[in-house]
C-alpha positions in Angstrom: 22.2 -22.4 -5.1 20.9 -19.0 -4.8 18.2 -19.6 -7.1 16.7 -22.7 -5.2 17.4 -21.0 -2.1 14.9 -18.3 -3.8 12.1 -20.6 -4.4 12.2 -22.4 -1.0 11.8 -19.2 0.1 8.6 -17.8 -1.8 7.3 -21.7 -1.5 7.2 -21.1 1.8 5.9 -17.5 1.8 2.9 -18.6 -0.5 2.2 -22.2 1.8 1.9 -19.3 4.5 -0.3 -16.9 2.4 -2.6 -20.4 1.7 -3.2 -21.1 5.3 -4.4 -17.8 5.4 -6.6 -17.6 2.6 -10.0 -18.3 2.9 -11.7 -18.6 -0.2 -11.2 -19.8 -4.1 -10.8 -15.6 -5.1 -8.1 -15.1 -2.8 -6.7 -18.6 -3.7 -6.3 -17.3 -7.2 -5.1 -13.8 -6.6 -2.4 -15.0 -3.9 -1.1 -17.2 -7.0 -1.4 -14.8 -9.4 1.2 -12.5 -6.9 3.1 -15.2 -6.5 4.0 -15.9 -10.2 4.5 -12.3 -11.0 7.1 -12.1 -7.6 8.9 -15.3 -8.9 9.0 -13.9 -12.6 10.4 -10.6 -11.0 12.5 -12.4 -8.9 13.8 -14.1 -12.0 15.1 -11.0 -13.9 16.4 -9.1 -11.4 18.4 -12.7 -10.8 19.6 -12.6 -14.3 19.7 -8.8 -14.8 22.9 -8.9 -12.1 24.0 -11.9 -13.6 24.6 -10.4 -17.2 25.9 -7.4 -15.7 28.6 -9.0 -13.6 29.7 -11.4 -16.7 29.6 -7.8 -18.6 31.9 -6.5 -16.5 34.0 -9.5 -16.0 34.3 -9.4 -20.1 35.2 -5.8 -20.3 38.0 -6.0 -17.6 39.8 -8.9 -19.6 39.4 -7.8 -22.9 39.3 -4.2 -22.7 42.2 -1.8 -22.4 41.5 1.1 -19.4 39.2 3.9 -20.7 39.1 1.5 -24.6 35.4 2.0 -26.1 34.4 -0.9 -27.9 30.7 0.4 -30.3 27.7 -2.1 -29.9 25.0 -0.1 -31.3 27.4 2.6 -33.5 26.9 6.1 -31.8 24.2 5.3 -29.6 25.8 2.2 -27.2 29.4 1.9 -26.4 30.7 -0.3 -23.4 34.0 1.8 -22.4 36.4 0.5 -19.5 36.4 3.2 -16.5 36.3 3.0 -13.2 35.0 4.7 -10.2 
């Protein structure tokens, strides 16, 4: 839902940019932004989506302030809170 919600929203922002565009080099380079803010878009979508299903994970599985290594000494997930 969120994610469509997303691209009606830069669809419309990039029809808007079109109308405004006047020739075939700012055509190009109002696409070329528009890709690079959808890919953006895209993994800071999935960036919180990993880190709430992390954290969701950790909760249930995890014992309060348990370490579990991922990478031995160098990456840990441990169960705190703030």
């Amino acid at each position: 839902m969120l994610l469509t919600l997303c691209k009606i929203a830069l669809a419309i922002i990039f029809s808007m940019c079109l109308i405004f565009a006047t020739t075939a080099g700012e055509v190009s380079r109002l696409l070329y932004i528009s890709i690079n803010s959808s890919i953006f878009s895209l993994v800071i979508f999935l960036s919180l989506i990993i880190d709430q299903i992390s954290k969701y994970l950790i909760e249930k599985n995890l014992v309060y302030g348990e370490s579990v290594p991922i990478i031995k000494n160098i990456f840990y997930f441990t169960y705190i809170r703030n």
